[in-house]
C-alpha positions as semicolon CSV with decimal commas, in nm:
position;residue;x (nm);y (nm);z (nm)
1;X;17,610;-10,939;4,378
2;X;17,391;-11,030;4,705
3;X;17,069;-10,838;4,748
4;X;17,101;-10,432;4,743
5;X;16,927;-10,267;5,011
6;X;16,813;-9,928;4,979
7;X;16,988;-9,858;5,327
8;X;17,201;-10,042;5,593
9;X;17,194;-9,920;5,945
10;X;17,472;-10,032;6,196
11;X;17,369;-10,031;6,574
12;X;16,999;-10,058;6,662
13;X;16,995;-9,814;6,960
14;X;16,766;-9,503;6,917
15;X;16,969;-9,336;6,638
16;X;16,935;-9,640;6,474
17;X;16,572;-9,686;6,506
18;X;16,473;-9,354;6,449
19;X;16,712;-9,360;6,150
20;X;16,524;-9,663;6,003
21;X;16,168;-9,562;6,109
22;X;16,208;-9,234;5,957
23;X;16,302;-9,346;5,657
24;X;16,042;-9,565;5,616
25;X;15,799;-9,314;5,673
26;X;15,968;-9,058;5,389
27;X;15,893;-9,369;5,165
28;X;16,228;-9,595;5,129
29;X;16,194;-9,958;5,168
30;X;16,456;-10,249;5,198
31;X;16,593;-10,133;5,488
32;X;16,822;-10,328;5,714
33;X;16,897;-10,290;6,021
34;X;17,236;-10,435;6,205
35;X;17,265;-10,496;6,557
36;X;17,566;-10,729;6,708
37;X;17,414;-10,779;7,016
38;X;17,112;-11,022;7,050
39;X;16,846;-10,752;7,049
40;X;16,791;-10,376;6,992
41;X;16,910;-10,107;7,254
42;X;17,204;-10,313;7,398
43;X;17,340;-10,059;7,587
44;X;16,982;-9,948;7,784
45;X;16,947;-10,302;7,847
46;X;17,295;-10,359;7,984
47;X;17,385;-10,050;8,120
48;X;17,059;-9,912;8,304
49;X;16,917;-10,075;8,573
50;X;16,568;-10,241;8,654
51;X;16,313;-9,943;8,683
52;X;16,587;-9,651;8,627
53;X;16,427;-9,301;8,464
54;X;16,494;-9,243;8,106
55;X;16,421;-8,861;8,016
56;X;16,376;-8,694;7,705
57;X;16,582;-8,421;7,796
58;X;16,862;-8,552;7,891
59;X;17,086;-8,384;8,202
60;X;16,821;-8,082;8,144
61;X;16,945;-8,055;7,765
62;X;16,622;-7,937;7,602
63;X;16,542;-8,072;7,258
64;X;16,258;-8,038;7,050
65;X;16,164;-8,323;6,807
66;X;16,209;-8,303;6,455
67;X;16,000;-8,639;6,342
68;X;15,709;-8,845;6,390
69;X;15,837;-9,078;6,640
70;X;15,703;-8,888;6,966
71;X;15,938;-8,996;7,289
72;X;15,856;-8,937;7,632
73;X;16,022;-8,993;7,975
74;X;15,956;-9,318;8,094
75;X;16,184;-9,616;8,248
76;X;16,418;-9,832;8,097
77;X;16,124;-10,085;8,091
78;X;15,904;-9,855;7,877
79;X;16,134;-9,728;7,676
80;X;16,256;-10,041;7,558
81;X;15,838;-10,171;7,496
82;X;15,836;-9,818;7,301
83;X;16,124;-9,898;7,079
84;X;15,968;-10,281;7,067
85;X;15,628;-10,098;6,913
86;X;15,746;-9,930;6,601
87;X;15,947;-10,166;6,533
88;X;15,678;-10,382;6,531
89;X;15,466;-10,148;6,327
90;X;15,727;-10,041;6,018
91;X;15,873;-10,282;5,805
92;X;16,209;-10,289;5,896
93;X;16,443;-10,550;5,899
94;X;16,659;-10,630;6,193
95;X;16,949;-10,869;6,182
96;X;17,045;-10,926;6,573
97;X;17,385;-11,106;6,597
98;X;17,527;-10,955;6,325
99;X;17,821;-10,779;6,420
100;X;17,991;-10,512;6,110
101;X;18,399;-10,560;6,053
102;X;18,416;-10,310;5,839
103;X;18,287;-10,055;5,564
104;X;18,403;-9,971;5,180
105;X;18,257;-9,792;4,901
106;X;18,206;-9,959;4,611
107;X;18,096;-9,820;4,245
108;X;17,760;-9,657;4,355
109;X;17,673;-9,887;4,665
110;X;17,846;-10,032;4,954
111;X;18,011;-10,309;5,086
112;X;17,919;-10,401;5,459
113;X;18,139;-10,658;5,587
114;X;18,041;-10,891;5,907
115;X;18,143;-11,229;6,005
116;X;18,086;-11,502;5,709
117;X;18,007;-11,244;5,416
118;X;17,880;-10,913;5,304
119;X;17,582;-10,706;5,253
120;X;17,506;-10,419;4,976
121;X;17,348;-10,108;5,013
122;X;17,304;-9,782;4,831
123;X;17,372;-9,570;5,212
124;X;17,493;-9,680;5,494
125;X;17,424;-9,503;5,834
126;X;17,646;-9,573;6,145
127;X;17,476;-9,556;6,501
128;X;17,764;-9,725;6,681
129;X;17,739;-9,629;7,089
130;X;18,037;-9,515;7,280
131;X;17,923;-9,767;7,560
132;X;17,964;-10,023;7,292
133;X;18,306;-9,958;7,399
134;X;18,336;-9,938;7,775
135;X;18,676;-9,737;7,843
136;X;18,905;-9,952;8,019
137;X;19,162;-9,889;8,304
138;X;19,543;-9,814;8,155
139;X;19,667;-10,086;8,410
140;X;19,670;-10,395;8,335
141;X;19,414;-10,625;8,488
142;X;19,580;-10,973;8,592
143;X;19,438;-11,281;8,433
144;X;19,379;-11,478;8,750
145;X;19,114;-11,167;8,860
146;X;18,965;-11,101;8,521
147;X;18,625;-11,250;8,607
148;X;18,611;-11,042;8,885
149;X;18,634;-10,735;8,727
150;X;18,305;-10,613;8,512
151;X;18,206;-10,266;8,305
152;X;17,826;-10,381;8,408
153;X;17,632;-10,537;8,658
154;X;17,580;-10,897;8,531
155;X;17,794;-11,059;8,716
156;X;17,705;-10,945;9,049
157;X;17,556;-11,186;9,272
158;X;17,492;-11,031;9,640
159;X;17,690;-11,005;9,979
160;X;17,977;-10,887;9,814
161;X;18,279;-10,626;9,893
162;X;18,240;-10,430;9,577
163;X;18,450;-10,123;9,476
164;X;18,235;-9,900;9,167
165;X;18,502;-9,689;8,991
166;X;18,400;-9,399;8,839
167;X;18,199;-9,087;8,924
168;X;17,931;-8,998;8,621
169;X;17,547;-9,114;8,609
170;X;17,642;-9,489;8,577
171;X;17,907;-9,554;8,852
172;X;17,670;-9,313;9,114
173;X;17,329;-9,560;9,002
174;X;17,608;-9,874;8,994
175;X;17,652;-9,812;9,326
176;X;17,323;-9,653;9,545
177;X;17,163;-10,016;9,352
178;X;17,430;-10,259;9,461
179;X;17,430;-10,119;9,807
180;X;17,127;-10,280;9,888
181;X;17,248;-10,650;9,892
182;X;17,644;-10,522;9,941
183;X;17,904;-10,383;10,106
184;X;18,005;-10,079;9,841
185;X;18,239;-9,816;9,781
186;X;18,289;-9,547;9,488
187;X;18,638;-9,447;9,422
188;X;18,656;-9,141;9,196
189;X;18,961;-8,966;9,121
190;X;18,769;-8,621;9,144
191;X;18,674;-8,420;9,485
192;X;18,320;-8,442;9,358
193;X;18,041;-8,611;9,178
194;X;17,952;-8,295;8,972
195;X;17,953;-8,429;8,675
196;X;17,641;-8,649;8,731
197;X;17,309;-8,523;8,688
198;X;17,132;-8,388;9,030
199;X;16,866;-8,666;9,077
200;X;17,198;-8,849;9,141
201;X;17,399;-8,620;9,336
202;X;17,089;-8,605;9,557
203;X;17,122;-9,001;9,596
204;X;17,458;-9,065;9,596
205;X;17,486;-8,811;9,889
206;X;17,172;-8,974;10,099
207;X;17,350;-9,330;10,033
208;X;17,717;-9,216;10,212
209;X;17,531;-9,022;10,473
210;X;17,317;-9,298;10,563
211;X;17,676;-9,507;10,569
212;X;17,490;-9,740;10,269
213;X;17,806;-9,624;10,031
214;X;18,164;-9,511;10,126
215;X;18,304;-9,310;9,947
216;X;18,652;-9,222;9,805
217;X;18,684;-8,889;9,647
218;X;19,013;-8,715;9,467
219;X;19,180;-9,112;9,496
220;X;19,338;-9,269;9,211
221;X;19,406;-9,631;9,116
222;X;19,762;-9,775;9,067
223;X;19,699;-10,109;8,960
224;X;19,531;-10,429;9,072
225;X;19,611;-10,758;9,218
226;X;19,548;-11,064;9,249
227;X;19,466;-11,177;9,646
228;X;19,398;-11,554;9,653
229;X;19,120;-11,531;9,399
230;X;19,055;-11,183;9,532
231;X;19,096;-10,809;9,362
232;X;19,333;-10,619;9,551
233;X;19,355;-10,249;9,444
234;X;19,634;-10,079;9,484
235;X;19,563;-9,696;9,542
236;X;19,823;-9,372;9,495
237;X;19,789;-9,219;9,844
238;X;19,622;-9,447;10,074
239;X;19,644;-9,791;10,208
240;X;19,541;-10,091;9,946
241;X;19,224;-10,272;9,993
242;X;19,112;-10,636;9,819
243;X;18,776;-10,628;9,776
244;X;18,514;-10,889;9,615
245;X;18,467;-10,741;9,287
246;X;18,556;-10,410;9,077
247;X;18,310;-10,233;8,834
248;X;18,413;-10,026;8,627
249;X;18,163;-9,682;8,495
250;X;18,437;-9,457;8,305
251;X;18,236;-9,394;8,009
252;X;18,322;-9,487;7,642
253;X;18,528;-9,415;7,362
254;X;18,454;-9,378;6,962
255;X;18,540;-9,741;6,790
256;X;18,804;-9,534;6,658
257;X;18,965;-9,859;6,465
258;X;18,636;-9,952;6,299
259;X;18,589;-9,570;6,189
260;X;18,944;-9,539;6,044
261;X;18,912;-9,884;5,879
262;X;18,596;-9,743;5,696
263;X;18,792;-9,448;5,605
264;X;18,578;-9,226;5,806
265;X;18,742;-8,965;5,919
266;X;18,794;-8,834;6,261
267;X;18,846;-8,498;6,449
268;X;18,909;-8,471;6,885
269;X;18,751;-8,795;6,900
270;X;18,459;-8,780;6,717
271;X;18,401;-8,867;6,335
272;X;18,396;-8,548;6,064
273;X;18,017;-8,480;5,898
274;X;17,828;-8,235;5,759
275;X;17,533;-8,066;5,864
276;X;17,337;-8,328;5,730
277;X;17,556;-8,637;5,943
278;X;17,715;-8,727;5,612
279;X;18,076;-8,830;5,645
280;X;18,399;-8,757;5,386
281;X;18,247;-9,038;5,232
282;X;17,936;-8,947;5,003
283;X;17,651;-9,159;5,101
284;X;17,761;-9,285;5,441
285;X;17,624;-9,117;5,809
286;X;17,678;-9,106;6,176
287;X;17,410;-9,028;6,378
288;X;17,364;-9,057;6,803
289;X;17,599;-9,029;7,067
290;X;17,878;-9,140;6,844
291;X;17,890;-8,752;6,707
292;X;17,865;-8,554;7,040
293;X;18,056;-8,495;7,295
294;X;17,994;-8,729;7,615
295;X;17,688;-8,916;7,447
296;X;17,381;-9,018;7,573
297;X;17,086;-8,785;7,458
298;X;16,805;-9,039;7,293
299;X;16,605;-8,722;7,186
300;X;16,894;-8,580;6,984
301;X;16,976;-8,918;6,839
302;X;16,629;-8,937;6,736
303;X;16,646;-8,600;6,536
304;X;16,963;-8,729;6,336
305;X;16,764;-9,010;6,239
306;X;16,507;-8,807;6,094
307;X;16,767;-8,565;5,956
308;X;16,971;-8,852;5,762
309;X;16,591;-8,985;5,663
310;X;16,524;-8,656;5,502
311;X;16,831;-8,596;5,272
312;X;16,843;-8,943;5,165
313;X;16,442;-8,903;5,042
314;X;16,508;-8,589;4,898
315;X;16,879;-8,711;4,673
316;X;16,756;-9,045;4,598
C-alpha cells in the first residue's frame, strides 16, 4: 500500500483550505491537499477580475465564523495573498496538477484515484467548485469558431466585437471590464439583471446609459455560426449578429459524473450529507459551494471546513 494520509482534500479553493487548516489546528497531521489546476483558488484566479471586491458576506448573506481562520473583505488580490499565508504557516501538503478520477472505499481507508496512480487516506473531503464546471450552451458550438468562444476572459485581447452571455455577477463584471478596450454587448434571456448583486446592477446600468454596454434583455440564443472565422449568433426574435468573440457567464453545475462515480449520492443537484457534510459514504465530505444552492459564499465554505475538522478530531 502507498503512504496513508490521515486526510485527502480534493479542490484547494476556500472549503478546501479551511478544511485542511482546520484540521491541522484540531491536531491531525498528514494531510494532503489536491488541486488540478496549477495553484490554489482556481476559480478566484480565473473567474474574478484584476482588483474586483471579494466580501465576506456574500450578496448580503450574513455569516458568522465558526474557526480560527478570520476572513475579511478584501480584493481578489488579497484574498488570494491571505489564502497564500496560512498556507504558508500550517503544514499542509498541496499537490497542484493533480487532478482526482475518481473515489472508492476501501477496508477502513480510501482509494483516491488521479492520473498515473492512487493515493490512501483514512477521510476524504470533496471541495469540488461548480465553476470548475462552467455550464455550457445546449447548442452546439461549431468547430471552426471554438477558439472564439470562452467561459473566461483569457483569451481576450482588445478592440474586439464581443457578445457576454449571461446575466448574474460574472457576465455583468465580464462585461462593464471588457468595455473599456471593446465594443460589448450582454444578451440575457431575462427582462432584468436582478439576480446580480446591487454594486452590479448599479454598474451595469451606468455602463448602457453611458452607451459603454448594449444591452439585450428577455433575448435568447438559437445557435451559432461560423462567419469566415467569425461567431455569428443566431437569436430567437431578432435579427442575427457575428460578432468577434462570445463569453459565456451561465454559472456551473455539480460534477455530477465524478460524484456518481464515487457513489456519492445526489438530491436536486446537489450531493446528500449530514449535518456534519458527511456523505452516504462513512468517512467521506463535501464542503463549499458544491452543497448549496447557487454557490459562491467563501465565509460559509470556511465554516464547513471547520465543521468537517471538528468531527473528524473528535471520531478519530
Amino acid at each position: 500500500m502507498s503512504h496513508m494520509y490521515n486526510l485527502a482534500i480534493i479542490g484547494a479553493g476556500p472549503a478546501g483550505i479551511a478544511t485542511a487548516v482546520e484540521s491541522y489546528l484540531q491536531g491531525i497531521r498528514d494531510i494532503v491537499l489536491l488541486e488540478k489546476d496549477q495553484n490554489h483558488n482556481s476559480t478566484i484566479r480565473k473567474y474574478y477580475k484584476d482588483n474586483k471586491r471579494v466580501d465576506k458576506d456574500w450578496k448580503g448573506q450574513k455569516v458568522e465564523l465558526d474557526g480560527r481562520i478570520y476572513f475579511v473583505d478584501g480584493t481578489k488580490e488579497t484574498t488570494l495573498d491571505f489564502f497564500d499565508e496560512i498556507l504558508t504557516n500550517h503544514s499542509v501538503e498541496l499537490k497542484t496538477h493533480t487532478e482526482v478520477q475518481s473515489i472508492k472505499k476501501r477496508d477502513g481507508y480510501f482509494e483516491v484515484f488521479v492520473a498515473g496512480g492512487s493515493i490512501s487516506a483514512k477521510y476524504v473531503v470533496v471541495t469540488i467548485g461548480r465553476m470548475g464546471k462552467p455550464n455550457k450552451p445546449d447548442y452546439k458550438i461549431p468547430l471552426e469558431i471554438k477558439k472564439r468562444v470562452a467561459f473566461t476572459l483569457d483569451s481576450c485581447v482588445g478592440d474586439e466585437k464581443i457578445l457576454v452571455v449571461g446575466g448574474g455577477d460574472s457576465a455583468i463584471e465580464y462585461a462593464v471590464d471588457l468595455s473599456t478596450k471593446n465594443e460589448v454587448t450582454i444578451c440575457y434571456r431575462r427582462e432584468s439583471f436582478r439576480r446580480a448583486n446591487p454594486t452590479n446592477q448599479n454598474d451595469i446600468a451606468n455602463a448602457i446609459a453611458h452607451k459603454e454596454v448594449e444591452a439585450m434583455l428577455g433575448v435568447d440564443i438559437d445557435s451559432l455560426e461560423d462567419e469566415d472565422g467569425r461567431v455569428r449568433v443566431i437569436f430567437s426574435e431578432r435579427e442575427s449578429q457575428t460578432f468577434d468573440r462570445v463569453i459565456y457567464a451561465i454559472g456551473g453545475t455539480t460534477p455530477s459524473a465524478f460524484l456518481a462515480n464515487s457513489g456519492i449520492h445526489e438530491l436536486d443537484g446537489k450531493p446528500v450529507h449530514n449535518e456534519n457534510y458527511e456523505t452516504n459514504i462513512k468517512g467521506l465530505f463535501v464542503a463549499g459551494d458544491i452543497t448549496q444552492e447557487s454557490g459562491g459564499s467563501i465565509a460559509l465554505g470556511l465554516n464547513h471546513g471547520y465543521a468537517i475538522a471538528c468531527y473528524i478530531q473528535k471520531n478519530n
